[in-house]
Each structure stands twice: as C-alpha cells, then as structure tokens.
C-alpha positions, 0 to 999 in steps of 0.5 A: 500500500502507498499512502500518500499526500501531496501539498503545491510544495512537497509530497509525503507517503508511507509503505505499507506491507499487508500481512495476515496479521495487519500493515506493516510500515516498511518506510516514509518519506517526503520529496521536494516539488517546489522545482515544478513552480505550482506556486499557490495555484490550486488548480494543480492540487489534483496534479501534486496528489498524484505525484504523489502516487508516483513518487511513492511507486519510486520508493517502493522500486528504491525498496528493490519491490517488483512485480507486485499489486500495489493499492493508492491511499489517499484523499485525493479521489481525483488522483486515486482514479487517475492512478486505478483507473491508468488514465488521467484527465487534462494536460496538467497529469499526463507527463506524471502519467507517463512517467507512473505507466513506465515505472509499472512497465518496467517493474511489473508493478500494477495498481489494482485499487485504491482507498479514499481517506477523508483529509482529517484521516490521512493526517499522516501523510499530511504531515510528511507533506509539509515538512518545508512549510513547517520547518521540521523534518523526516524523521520527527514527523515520523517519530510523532506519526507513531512510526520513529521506528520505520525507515525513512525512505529518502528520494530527495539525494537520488538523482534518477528519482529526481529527474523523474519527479522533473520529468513530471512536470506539466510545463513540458511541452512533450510532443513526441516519445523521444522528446520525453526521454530527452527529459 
C-alpha cells in the first residue's frame, strides 16, 4: 500500500506491507516539488496528489519491490482514479502519467485499487507533506506519526528519482516519445 499526500510544495507517503496479521510500515518519506513552480495555484492540487502516487511507486522500486499489486491511499479521489483507473484527465497529469505507466512497465508493478481517506484521516501523510512549510523534518514527523521506528525512505539525494519527479512536470511541452526521454 502507498499512502500518500501531496501539498503545491512537497509530497509525503508511507509503505505499507499487508500481512495476515495487519500493515506493516516498511518506510516514509517526503520529496521536494517546489522545482515544478505550482506556486499557490490550486488548480494543480489534483496534479501534486498524484505525484504523489508516483513518487511513492519510486520508493517502493528504491525498496528493490517488483512485480507486485500495489493499492493508492489517499484523499485525493481525483488522483486515486487517475492512478486505478491508468488514465488521467487534462494536460496538467499526463507527463506524471507517463512517467507512473513506465515505472509499472518496467517493474511489473500494477495498481489494482485504491482507498479514499477523508483529509482529517490521512493526517499522516499530511504531515510528511509539509515538512518545508513547517520547518521540521523526516524523521520527527515520523517519530510523532507513531512510526520513529520505520525507515525513512529518502528520494530527495537520488538523482534518477529526481529527474523523474522533473520529468513530471506539466510545463513540458512533450510532443513526441523521444522528446520525453530527452527529459
């Protein structure tokens, strides 16, 4: 399970393994998006969250998982759909699109559904979303979320992650396959 969390600035999730005997955290993290200058324009809050989905894919293939069923959580219905039903709407989404399609290609991972968590309810995330807005880190988020024990998954010092987080932006023009891997 990823659970995730996108504000304009930064993405948090958490990775969760499903036992018989329950979830267990196997890691979160956050990642900086201020490089793809949302600003405050709300109108790319659905586009965030759904980074957000891909970003935590990214932190399952850094956690060496392949050919796997993954399940989307979060309280972005909008993104959630996008990431289950493998299709986007609009412009702003398809370059995150693309970039979620090849990870999925690529390590035989699939989406095969999702839970919507109302926002009071994916408090968790939420917190590792914000970490620049509220000046604190990873870790003690994680320690005040109840999972101080769980590895923190750090995407923000690699480098091919961050060039996928780029390539997710939705001010490039791509106009063809070749101009993408460019990118």
């Amino acid at each position: 399970v990823i659970e995730t969390d996108g504000s304009l600035r930064q993405i948090g999730f958490l990775i969760f393994l499903i036992t018989e005997d329950g979830e267990i955290c196997l890691g979160g993290g956050a990642a900086d998006i201020t490089m793809l200058g949302f600003g405050k324009d709300s109108s790319y809050q659905n586009t965030a969250e759904f980074i957000g989905a891909v970003v935590g894919l990214m932190a399952l293939v850094k956690l060496g998982v392949s050919s796997a069923g993954v399940s989307l959580r979060g309280d972005s219905t909008t993104a959630l759909g996008w990431g289950n039903d493998e299709k986007v709407s609009g412009v702003a989404a398809l370059n995150a699109a693309i970039v979620m399609s090849s990870l999925c290609f690529q390590h035989g991972l699939e989406i095969n559904e999702n839970e919507f968590l109302p926002g009071v309810m994916n408090c968790k995330t939420d917190g590792l979303s914000r970490i620049i807005e509220k000046g604190t880190s990873v870790e003690a988020v994680m320690a005040a979320i109840g999972f101080g024990n769980s590895p923190i998954i750090d995407v923000s010092d690699d480098t091919a992650v961050a060039r996928l987080i780029e390539a997710c932006d939705p001010r490039l023009g791509v106009g063809s396959e070749e101009e993408f891997t460019r990118v």
